[in-house]
C-alpha positions in Angstrom: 16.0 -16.2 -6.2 14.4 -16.9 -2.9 15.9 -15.9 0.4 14.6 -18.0 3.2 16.2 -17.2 6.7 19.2 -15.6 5.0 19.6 -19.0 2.8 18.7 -19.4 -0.9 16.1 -22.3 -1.2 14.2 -22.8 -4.5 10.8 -24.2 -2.5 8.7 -23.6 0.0 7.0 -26.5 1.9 3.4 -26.3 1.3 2.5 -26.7 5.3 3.9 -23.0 5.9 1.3 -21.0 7.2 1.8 -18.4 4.9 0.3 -20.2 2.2 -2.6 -22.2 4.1 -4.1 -19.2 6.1 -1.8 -16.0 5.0 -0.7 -16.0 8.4 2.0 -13.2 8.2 2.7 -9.5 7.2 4.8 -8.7 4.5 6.5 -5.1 3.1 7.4 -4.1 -0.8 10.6 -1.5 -0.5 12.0 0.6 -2.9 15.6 0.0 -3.2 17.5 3.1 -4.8 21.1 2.3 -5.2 21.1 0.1 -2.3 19.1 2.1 -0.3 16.3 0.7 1.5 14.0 4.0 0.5 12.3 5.2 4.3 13.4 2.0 6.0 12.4 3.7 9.2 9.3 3.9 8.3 9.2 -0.1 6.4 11.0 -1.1 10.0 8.4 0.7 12.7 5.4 -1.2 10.5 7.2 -4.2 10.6 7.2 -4.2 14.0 3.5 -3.0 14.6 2.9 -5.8 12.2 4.5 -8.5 14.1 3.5 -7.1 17.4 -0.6 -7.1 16.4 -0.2 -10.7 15.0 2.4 -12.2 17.8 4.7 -13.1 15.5 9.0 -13.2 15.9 10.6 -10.8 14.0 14.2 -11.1 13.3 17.0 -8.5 14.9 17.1 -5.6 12.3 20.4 -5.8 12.0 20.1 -9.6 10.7 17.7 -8.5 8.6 19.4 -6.2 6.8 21.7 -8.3 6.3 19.8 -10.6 4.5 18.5 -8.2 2.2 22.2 -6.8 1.3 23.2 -10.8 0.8 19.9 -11.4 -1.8 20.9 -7.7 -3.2 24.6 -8.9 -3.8 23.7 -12.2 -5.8 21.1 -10.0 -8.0 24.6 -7.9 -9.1 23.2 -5.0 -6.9 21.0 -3.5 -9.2 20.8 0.4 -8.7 16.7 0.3 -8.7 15.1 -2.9 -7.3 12.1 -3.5 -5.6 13.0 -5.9 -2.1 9.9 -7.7 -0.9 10.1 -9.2 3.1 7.3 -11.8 3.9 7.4 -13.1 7.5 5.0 -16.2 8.1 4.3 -18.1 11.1 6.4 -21.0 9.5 4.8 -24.5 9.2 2.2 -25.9 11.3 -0.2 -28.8 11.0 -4.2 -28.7 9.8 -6.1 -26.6 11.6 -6.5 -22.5 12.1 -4.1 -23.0 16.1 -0.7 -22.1 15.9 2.0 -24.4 16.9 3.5 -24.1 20.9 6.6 -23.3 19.0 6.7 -22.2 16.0 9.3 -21.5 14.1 8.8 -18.5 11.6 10.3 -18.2 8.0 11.3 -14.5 6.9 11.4 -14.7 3.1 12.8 -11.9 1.1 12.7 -11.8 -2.6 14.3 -8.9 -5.0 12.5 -7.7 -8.1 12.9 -5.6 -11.3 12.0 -2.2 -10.8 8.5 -1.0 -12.4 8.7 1.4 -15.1 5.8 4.3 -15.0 4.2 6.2 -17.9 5.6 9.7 -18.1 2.1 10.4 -18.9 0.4 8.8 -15.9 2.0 11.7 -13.9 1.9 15.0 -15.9 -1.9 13.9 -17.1 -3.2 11.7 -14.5 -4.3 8.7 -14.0 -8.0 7.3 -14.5 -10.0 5.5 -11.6 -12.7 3.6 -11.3 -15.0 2.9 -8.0 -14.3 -0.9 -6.9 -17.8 -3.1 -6.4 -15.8 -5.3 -4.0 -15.4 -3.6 -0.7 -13.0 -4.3 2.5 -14.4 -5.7 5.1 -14.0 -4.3 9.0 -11.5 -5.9 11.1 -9.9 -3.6 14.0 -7.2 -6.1 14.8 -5.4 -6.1 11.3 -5.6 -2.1 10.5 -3.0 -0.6 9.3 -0.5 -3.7 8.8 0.2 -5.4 5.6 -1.0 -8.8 6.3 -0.9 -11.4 3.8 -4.4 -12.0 3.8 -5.3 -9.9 0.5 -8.2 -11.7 -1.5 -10.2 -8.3 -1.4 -7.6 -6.7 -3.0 -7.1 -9.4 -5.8 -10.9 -9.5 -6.2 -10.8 -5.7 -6.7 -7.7 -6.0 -9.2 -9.7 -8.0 -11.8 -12.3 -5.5 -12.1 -9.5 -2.8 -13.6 -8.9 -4.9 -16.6 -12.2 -4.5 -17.9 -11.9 -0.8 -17.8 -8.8 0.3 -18.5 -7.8 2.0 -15.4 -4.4 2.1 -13.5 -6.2 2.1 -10.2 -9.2 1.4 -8.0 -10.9 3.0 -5.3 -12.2 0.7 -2.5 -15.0 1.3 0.4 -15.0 0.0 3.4 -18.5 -1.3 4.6 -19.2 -0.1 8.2 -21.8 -1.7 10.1 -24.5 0.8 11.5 -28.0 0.3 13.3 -27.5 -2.4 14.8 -26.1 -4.3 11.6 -29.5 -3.9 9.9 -27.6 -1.9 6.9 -24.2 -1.0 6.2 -22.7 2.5 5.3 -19.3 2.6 2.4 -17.1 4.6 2.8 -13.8 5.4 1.2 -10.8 4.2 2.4 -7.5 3.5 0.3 -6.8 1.9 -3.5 -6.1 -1.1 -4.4 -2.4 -1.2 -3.9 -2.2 2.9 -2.7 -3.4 5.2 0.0 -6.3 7.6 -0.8 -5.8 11.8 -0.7 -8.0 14.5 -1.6 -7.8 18.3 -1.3 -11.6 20.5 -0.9 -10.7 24.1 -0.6 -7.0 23.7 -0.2 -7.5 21.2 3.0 -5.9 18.0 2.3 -7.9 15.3 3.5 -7.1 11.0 3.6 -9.1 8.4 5.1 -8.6 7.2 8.8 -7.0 4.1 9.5 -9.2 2.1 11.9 -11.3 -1.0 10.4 -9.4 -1.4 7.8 -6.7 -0.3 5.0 -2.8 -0.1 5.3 -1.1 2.6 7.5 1.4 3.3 4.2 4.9 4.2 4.5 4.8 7.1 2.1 1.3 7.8 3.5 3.1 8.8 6.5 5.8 10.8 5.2 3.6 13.0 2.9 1.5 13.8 6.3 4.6 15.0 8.0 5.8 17.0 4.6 2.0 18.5 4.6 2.6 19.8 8.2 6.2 21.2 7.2 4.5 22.9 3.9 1.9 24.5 6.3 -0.8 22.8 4.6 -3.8 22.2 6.0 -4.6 18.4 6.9 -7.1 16.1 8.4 -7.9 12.9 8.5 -11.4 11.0 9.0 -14.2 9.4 7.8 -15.4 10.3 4.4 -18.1 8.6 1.4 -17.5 9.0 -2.1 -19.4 12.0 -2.6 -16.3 13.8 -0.7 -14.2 12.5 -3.2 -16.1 13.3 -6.2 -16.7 17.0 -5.2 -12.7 17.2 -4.5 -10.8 20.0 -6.2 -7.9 17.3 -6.4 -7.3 13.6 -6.0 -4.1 11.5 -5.7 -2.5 8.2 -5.0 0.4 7.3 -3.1 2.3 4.4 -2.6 6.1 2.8 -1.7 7.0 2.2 -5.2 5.3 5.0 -7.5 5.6 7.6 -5.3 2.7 10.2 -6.0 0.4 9.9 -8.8 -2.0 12.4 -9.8 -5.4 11.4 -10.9 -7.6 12.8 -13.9 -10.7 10.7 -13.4 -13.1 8.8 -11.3 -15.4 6.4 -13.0 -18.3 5.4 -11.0 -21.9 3.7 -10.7 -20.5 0.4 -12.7 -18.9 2.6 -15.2 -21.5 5.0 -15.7 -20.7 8.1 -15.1 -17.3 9.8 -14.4 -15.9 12.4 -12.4 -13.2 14.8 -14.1 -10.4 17.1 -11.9 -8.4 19.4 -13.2 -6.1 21.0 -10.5 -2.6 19.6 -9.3 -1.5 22.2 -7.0 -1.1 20.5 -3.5 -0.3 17.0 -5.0 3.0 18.7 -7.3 4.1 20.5 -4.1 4.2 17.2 -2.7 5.8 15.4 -4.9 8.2 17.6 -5.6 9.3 16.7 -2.1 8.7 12.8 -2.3 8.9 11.8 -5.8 12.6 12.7 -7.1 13.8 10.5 -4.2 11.8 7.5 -6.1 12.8 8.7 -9.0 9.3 9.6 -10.7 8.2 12.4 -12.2 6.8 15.5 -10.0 6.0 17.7 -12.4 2.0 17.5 -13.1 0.0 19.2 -15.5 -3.3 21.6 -14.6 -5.8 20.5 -17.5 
């Protein structure tokens, strides 16, 4: 069931912007016994979101309404997964926006995804994604709907059996005579290493998404006294890393045993999952998922 505006329609007209240009944001929420799971967090990106693309956003407190009125006609479910997409709403050909538009906040509730014990206390493998994000300042950290690197990158994993990809972002140097990679998230997941006990993530400032647990396992970092930084690093970083993980809103975080890389031919073992089971320890039992990793 569809939520449009806080009313169930079974359609959406096909001149919403949404659809034509991916003209909006959206969020994916963990819903844990009817609790939006670091709604804060979900909210304050929402409104950067918004904000960076000049669209309306509704009151929160209408919003959260809607969400507990598409929550009540699924039977309240005690895990669910609540997806909000705002578009710009229709508009006529052409990239300009309408004078007044009049935007659609859709909000859709879904079964909650079942993990592999295994995928936590072993890890998870990798591989290194050919298709790489492009630059763009302006949408940084948001979770706009335009995603076609991301669905490009998703069709390499099924070739290779792996639950996840790394992506690179390519950063023009020299003038744009040649472009330098480096790593900046997963495919649906932020990107976090640990060299000598440091825990280290990409920067968000070109490209990637600005993650909601992303932002609460940096504050539980500072709390554990663990040391943290984030910047600009290539994939050699990652691949001499004592430790690699994934987060995201949904699985919480999930260990990983291996990197594959150069189209699959070599790969890149780690064995240690001493900062990343501190963490989760803090993270994941709210999410219910496993925090308990094995050191191989």
């Amino acid at each position: 069931m569809t939520w449009i505006n806080g009313q169930f329609q079974a359609s959406l007209p096909v001149s919403d912007r949404g659809l034509a240009y991916g003209d909006g944001i959206f969020e994916t929420i963990a819903c844990i016994n009817q609790t939006l799971h670091l709604w804060s967090r979900h909210w304050q990106r929402l409104q950067q979101g918004t904000k960076q693309l000049s669209l309306a956003l509704p009151e929160q407190q209408t919003l959260l309404n809607w969400i507990e009125q598409a929550l009540a006609e699924k039977n309240n479910p005690p895990l669910a997964v609540v997806k909000i997409i705002i578009t710009r709403g229709s508009g006529g050909r052409g990239y300009r926006s309408p004078d007044q538009p009049q935007p659609r906040t859709i909000i859709t509730v879904h079964p909650w995804p079942e993990h592999n014990a295994d995928d936590y206390q072993q890890g998870i493998s990798v591989m290194v994604c050919q298709t790489c994000q492009a630059p763009q300042p302006a949408l940084a950290g948001i979770k706009h709907l335009n995603r076609l690197e991301q669905v490009l990158a998703a069709q390499e994993l099924s070739a290779n059996n792996c639950r996840e990809g790394l992506m690179l972002e390519c950063l023009p140097v020299d003038n744009n005579k040649s472009a330098k990679k480096t790593v900046i998230e997963g495919i649906s997941s932020n990107l976090f290493f640990v060299t000598r006990g440091r825990l280290l993530t990409p920067k968000i400032t070109y490209s990637g998404v600005n993650g909601t647990i992303r932002s609460e396992l940096l504050e539980q970092a500072q709390a554990l006294d663990i040391p943290l930084a984030t910047g600009r690093y290539e994939l050699q970083d990652v691949l001499n890393a004592d430790e690699v993980f994934f987060t995201n809103s949904i699985f919480g975080i999930l260990p990983v045993s291996k990197i594959i890389y150069q189209y699959g031919q070599k790969s890149r073992h780690y064995q240690q999952r001493d900062v990343s089971m501190r963490l989760a320890k803090r993270l994941n039992p709210e999410l219910q998922r496993p925090c308990q990793f094995n050191s191989l």
